[in-house]
C-alpha positions as CSV (number, residue, x, y, z in Angstrom):
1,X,52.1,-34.8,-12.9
2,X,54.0,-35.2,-9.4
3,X,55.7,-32.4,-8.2
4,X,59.4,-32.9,-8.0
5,X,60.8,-33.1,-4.1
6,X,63.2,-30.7,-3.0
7,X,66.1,-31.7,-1.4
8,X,68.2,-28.7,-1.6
9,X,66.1,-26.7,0.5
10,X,68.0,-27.3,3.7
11,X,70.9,-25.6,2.5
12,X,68.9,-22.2,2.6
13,X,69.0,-22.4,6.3
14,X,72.1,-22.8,7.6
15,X,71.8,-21.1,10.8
16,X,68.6,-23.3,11.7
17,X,68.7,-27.1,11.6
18,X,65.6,-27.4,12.8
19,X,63.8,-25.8,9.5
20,X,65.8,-28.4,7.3
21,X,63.0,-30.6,5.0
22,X,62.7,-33.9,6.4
23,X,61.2,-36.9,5.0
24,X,58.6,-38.2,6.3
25,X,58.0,-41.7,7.8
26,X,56.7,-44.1,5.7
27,X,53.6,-44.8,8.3
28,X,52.9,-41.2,8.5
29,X,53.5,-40.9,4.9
30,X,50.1,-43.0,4.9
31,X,48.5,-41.6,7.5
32,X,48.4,-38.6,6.0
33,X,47.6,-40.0,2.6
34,X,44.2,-41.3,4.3
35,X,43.1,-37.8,5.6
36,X,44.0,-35.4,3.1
37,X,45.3,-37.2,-0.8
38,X,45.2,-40.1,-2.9
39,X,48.8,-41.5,-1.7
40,X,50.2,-40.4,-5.2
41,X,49.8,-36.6,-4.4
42,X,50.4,-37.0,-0.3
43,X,53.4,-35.1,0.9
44,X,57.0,-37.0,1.4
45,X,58.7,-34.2,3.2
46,X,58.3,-31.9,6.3
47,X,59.3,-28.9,7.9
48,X,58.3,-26.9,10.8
49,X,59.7,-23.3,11.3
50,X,61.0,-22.2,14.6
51,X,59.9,-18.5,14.3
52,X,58.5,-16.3,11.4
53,X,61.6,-15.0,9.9
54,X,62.5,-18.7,9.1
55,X,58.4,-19.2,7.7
56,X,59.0,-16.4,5.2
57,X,62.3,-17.6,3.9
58,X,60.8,-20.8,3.3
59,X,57.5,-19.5,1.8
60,X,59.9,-17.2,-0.2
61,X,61.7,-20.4,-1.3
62,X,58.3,-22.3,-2.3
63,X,57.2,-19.1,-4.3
64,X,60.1,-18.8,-6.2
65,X,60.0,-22.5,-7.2
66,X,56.4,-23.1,-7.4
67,X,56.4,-25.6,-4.4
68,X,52.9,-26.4,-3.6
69,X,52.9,-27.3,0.2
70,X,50.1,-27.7,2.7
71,X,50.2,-25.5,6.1
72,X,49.0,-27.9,9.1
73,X,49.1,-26.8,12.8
74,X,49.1,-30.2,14.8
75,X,47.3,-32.2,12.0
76,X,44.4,-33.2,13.9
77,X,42.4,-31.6,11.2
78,X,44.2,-32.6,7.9
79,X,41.4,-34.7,6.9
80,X,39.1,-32.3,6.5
81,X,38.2,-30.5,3.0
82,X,39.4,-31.8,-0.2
83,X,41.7,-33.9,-1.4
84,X,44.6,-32.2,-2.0
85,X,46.4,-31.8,-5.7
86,X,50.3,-33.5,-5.8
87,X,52.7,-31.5,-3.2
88,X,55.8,-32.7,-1.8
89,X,56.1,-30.5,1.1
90,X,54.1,-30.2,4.4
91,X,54.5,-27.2,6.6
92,X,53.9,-27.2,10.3
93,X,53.2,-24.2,12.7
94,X,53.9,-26.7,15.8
95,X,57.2,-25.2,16.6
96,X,55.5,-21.5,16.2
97,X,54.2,-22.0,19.8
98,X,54.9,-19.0,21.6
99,X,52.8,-16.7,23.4
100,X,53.5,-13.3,22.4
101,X,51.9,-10.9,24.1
102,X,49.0,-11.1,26.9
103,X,47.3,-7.7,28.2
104,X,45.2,-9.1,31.7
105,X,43.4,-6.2,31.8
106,X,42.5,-5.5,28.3
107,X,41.2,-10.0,27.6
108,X,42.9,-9.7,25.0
109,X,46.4,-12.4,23.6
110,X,48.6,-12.4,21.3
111,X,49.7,-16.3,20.2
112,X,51.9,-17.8,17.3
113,X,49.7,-20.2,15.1
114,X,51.4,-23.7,16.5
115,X,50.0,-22.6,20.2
116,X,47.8,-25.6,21.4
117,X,44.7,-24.8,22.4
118,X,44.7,-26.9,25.2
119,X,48.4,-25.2,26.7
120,X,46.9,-21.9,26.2
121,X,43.8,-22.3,28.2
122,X,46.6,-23.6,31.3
123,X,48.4,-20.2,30.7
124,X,45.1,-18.2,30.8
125,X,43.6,-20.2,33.5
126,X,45.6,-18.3,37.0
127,X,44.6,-15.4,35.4
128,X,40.9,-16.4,35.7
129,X,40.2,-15.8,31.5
130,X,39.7,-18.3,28.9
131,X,39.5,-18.4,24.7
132,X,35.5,-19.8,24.6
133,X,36.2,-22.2,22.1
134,X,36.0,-26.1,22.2
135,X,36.1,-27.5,18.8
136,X,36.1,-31.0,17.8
137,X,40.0,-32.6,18.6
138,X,40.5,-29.4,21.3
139,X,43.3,-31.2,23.3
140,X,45.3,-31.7,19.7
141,X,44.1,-28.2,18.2
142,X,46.3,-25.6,17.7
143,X,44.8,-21.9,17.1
144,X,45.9,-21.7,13.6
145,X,44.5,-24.6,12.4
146,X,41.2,-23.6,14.3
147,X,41.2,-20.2,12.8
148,X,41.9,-22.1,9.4
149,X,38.9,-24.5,9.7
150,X,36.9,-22.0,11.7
151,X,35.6,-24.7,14.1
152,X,34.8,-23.1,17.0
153,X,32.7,-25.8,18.9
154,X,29.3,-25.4,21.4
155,X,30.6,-22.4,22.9
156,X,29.5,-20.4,19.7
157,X,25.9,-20.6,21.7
158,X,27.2,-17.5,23.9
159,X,30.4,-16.4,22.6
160,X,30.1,-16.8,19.2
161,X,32.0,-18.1,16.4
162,X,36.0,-17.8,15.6
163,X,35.2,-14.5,13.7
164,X,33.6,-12.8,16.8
165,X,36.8,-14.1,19.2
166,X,39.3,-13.5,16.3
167,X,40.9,-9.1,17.0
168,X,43.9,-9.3,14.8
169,X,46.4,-11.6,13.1
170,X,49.4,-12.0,10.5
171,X,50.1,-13.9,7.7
172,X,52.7,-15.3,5.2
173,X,52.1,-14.7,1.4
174,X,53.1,-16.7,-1.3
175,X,55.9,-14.4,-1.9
176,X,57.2,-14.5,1.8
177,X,55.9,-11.2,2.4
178,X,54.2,-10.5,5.8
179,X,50.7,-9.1,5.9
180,X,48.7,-7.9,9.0
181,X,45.4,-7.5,9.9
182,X,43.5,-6.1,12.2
183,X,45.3,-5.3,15.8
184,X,45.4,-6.0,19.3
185,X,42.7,-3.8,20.8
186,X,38.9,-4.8,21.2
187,X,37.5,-1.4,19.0
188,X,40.4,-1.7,16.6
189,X,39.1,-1.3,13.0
190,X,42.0,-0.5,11.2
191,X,42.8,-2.1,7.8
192,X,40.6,-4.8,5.7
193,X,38.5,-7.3,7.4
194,X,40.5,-9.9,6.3
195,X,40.1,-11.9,9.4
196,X,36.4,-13.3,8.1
197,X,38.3,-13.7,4.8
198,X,41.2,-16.4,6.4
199,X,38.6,-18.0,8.9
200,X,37.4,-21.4,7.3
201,X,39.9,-20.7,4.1
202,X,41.7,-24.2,5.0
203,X,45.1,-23.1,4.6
204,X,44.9,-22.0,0.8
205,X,45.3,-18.0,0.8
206,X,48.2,-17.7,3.5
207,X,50.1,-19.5,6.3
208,X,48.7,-17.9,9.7
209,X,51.4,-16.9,11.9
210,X,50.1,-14.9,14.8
211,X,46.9,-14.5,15.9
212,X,45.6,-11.7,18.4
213,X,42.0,-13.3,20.2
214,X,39.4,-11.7,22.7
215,X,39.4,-13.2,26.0
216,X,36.5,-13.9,28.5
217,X,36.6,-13.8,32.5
218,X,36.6,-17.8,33.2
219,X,32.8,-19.0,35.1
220,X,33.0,-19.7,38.7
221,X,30.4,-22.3,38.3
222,X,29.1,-24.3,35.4
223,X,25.9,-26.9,35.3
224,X,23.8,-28.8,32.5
225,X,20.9,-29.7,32.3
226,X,19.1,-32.6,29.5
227,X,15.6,-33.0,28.5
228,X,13.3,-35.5,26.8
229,X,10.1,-36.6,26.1
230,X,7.7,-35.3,23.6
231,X,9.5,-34.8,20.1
232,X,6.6,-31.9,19.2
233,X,7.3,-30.4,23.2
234,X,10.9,-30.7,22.9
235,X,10.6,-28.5,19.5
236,X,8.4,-26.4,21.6
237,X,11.1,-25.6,24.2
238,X,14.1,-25.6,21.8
239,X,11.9,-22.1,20.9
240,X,11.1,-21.1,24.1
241,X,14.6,-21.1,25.2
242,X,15.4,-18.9,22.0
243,X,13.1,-16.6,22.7
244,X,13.6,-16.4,26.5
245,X,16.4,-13.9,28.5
246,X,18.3,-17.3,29.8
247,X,21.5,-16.8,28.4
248,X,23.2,-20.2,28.0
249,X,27.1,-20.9,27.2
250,X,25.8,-24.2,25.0
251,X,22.8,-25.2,23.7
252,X,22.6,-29.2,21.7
253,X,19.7,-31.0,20.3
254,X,21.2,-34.1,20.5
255,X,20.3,-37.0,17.5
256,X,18.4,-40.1,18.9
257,X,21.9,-42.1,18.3
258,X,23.8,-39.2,19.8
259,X,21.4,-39.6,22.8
260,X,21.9,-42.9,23.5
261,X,25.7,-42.7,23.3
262,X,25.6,-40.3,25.7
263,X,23.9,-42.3,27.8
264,X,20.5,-39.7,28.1
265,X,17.8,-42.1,27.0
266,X,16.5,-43.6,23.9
267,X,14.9,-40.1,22.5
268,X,16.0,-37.1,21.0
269,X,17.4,-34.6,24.0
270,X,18.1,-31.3,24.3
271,X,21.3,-30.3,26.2
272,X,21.9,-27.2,27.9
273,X,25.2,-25.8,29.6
274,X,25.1,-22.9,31.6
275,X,28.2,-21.3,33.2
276,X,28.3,-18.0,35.9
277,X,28.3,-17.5,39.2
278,X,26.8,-20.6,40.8
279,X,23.3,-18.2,41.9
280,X,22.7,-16.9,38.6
281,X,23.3,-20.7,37.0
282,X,21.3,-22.3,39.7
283,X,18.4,-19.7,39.1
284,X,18.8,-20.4,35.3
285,X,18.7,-24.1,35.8
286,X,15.7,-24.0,37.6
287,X,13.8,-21.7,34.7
288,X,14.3,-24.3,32.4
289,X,13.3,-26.8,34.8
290,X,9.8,-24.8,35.5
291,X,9.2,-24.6,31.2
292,X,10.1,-28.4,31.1
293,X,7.9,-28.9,33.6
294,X,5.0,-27.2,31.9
295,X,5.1,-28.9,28.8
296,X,5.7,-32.3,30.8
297,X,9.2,-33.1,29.9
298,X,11.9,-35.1,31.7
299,X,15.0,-33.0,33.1
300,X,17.9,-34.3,34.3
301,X,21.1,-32.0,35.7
302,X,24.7,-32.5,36.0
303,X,27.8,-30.6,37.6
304,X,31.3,-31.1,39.2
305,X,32.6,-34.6,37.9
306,X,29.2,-35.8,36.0
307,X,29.2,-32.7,34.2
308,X,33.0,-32.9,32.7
309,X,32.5,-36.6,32.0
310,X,29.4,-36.2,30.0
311,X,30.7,-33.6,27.7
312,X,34.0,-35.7,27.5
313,X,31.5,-38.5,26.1
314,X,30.5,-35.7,23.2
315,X,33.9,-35.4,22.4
316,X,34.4,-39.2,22.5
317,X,31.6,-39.4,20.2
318,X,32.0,-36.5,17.8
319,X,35.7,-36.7,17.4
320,X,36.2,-40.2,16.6
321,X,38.7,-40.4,14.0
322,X,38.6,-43.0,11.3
323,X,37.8,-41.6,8.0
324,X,38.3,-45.4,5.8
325,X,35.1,-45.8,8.2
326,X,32.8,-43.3,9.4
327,X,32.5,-39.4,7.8
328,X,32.0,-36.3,9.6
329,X,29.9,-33.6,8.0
330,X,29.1,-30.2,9.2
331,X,25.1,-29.0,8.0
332,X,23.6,-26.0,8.7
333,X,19.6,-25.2,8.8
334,X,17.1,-22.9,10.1
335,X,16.7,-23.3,14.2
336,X,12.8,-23.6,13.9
337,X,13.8,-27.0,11.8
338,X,16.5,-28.8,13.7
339,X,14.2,-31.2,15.4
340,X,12.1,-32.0,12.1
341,X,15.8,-32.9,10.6
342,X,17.3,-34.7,13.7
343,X,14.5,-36.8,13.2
344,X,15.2,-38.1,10.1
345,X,19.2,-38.1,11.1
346,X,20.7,-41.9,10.6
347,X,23.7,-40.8,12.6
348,X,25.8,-39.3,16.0
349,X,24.7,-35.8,15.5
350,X,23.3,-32.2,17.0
351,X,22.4,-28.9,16.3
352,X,23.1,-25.8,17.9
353,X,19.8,-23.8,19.2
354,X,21.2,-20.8,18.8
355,X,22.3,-21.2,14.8
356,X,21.3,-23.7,13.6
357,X,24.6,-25.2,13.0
358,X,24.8,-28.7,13.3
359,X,27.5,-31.9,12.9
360,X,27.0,-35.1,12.5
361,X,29.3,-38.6,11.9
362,X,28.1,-41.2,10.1
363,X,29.0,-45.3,10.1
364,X,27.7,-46.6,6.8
365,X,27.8,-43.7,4.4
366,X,27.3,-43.9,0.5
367,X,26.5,-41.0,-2.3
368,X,22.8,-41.4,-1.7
369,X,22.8,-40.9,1.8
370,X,24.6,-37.8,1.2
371,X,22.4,-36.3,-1.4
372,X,19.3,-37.0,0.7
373,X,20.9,-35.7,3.6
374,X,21.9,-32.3,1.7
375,X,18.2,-32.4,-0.4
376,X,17.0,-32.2,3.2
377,X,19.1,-29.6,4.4
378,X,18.2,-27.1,1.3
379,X,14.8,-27.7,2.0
380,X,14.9,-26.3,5.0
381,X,17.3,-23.3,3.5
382,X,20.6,-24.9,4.6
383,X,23.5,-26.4,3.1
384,X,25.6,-29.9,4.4
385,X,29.2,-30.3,3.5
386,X,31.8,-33.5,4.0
387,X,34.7,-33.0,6.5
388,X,36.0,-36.1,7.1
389,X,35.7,-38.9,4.6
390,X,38.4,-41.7,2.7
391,X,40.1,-40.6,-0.2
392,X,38.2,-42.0,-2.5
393,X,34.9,-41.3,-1.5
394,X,35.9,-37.9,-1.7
395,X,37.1,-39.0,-4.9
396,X,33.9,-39.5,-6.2
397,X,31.5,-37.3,-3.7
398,X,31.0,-33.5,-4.2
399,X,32.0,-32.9,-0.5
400,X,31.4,-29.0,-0.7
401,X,27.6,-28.7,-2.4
402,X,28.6,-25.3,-3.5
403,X,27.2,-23.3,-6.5
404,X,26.2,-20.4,-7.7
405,X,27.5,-17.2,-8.4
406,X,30.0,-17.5,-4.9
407,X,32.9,-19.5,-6.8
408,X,33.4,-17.4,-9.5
409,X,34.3,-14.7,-6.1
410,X,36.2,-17.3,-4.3
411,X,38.3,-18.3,-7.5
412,X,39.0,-14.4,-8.4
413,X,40.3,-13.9,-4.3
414,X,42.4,-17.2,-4.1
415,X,43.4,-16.0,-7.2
416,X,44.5,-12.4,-5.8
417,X,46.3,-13.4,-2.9
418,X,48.0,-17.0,-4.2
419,X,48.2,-16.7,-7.8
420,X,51.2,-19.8,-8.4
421,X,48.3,-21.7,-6.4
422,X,51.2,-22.8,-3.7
423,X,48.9,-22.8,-0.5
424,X,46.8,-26.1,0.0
425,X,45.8,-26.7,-4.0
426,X,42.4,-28.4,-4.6
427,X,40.9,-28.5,-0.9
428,X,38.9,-25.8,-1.1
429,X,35.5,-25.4,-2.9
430,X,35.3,-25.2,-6.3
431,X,38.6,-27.2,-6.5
432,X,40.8,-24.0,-5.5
């Protein structure tokens, strides 16, 4: 049954045009259809708070009326996840875009959700500091919907993942109640760790409204270096390099499709980034050169301008949305087993050395595919789940893989903190 709209709502903010519910157009209207519903259930209206105060009125509002909605930041990610069960309403964090509070000498800032990723690092950047995280559709991202997703991109090699950068943030409950966690120190342990809780919930236990992230000194210098040859000594030196002291910002074993759109051969490559002071990457750089060397394998090295371009091309390639066509999945496996899988991998994709955590997009993509994919994944103790993918595949797919004893935990906590099921219904495993 489709959930009524509601066009009163405007009239409980008089004092803020700007959080009024909008329709949306009808091309967006689709748009969105194709990335997160079948266009029955999308969203037909919109509204984007202007500060928090405003988000808890309207959350208030949504609770009160049973209003499912679905937060978004800057919807670069709305097609990831489930499809969604019939809402009307779509809430955006873009206009919660301010920067709230940044200690220099502590790394450490306090942003609104609807900050773009790609605005905070120019704020950060004459300060010398970054946020280490590069996720797939960074220049669009905003830090909510990262935090939401948890995609924290080939950084995680050195810096880990959006829990380890994550100190503190606030939320919005169902009720319009605010909720805090965490705080804005490094060593702060106050409170619940709620944080891991939020990261990767896809918007269905709470709207994120501030966030409170750790901060790194920005490198001087950065350099990367590929490698081929050998399938068996490439394998051999994806362990080497795990085992080794080189500490490197980003670590890829590129697909042999991923290869080739990168323009690095015809094999499977590993890709390395490292980022210092221009000595220690230099001496870095020409270790791994040395243990390529040794086991008789082809290096190549890039900086300045070749550099930037050739991780633009892994953006290009990994980021390339079109979910009526191609589908984006995110696996994980043990390390010691990325190159057996990458080998058997019919699509643009990678694994990180460091985790094992891997993504890959695929062209032609059926059921079968996916369950041999996944089969091959849990053989090697991992799991593969569907991100991006047309509405009725997902349909049809079970895009998750998840079982066990887990859901019956994850159903009892989105049960605890959304119990009218108002926040992003059906997206989440298990259908919650």
């Amino acid at each position: 049954m489709a959930v009524a709209p509601p066009p009163f709502l405007p009239q409980h903010f008089p004092h803020s045009s700007s959080c009024s519910v909008q329709d949306l157009p009808p091309h967006q209207q689709t748009a969105i259809a194709q990335a997160l519903a079948e266009p029955e259930h999308a969203p037909s209206h919109w509204v984007a708070p202007e500060s928090q105060q405003e988000l808890q009125s309207l959350l208030s509002e949504c609770g009160r009326n049973n209003w499912p909605i679905i937060p978004c930041g800057n919807q670069s990610k709305l097609a990831w996840g489930g499809l969604a069960k019939p809402v009307q309403l779509l809430v955006s964090s873009s206009r919660l875009n301010k920067i709230v509070d940044h200690a220099v000498a502590d790394l450490t800032v306090t942003v609104e959700a609807g900050v773009k990723l790609k605005d905070l690092q120019g704020i950060l950047q004459p300060h010398k500091q970054f946020l280490p995280l590069n996720p797939l559709y960074h220049e669009q991202a905003t830090v909510g919907g990262i935090m939401a997703t948890g995609c924290a991109g080939p950084w995680q090699q050195r810096y880990g993942g959006v829990r380890d950068l994550v100190l503190g943030f606030s939320f919005v409950r169902w009720d319009g109640q605010l909720a805090k966690a965490g705080g804005r120190v490094v060593k702060n342990v106050a409170g619940y760790d709620l944080m891991k809780l939020f990261i990767g919930s896809y918007g269905t236990l709470g709207f994120i409204s501030q966030i409170t992230f750790r901060l790194y000194p920005l490198p001087s210098h950065s350099q990367t270096i590929f490698l081929t040859g050998d399938t068996a000594r490439l394998a051999e030196l994806s362990q080497a390099l795990r085992r080794s002291g080189l500490a490197p910002t980003a670590a890829l074993i590129c697909s042999q499709a991923l290869a080739q759109e990168l323009n690095l051969g015809e094999e499977l490559a590993l890709l390395v980034r490292f980022q210092n002071l221009k000595p220690v990457v230099q001496a870095q750089i020409d270790e791994v050169k040395k243990l390529a060397q040794t086991l008789t394998l082809a290096s190549q090295s890039f900086d300045n301008q070749a550099e930037s371009e050739l991780w633009q091309r892994w953006e290009n390639a990994m980021a390339e949305q079109g979910t009526s066509e191609t589908t984006l999945c995110k696996f994980g496996l043990l390390p010691a087993k990325a190159v057996d899988f990458l080998q058997q991998l019919p699509g643009l994709g990678h694994v990180q050395l460091g985790n094992g955590i891997g993504w890959v997009r695929f062209g032609q993509f059926d059921r079968e595919t996916l369950n041999q994919q996944r089969q091959i994944c849990q053989n090697y103790s991992g799991y593969l789940t569907v991100l991006e993918a047309s509405p009725q595949c997902k349909k049809h797919w079970d895009i998750w893989g998840q079982s066990g004893h887990g859901l019956a935990m994850m159903g009892r906590l989105k049960n605890q903190f959304d119990p009218h099921n108002i926040f992003s219904p059906g997206r989440f495993v298990g259908g919650f």
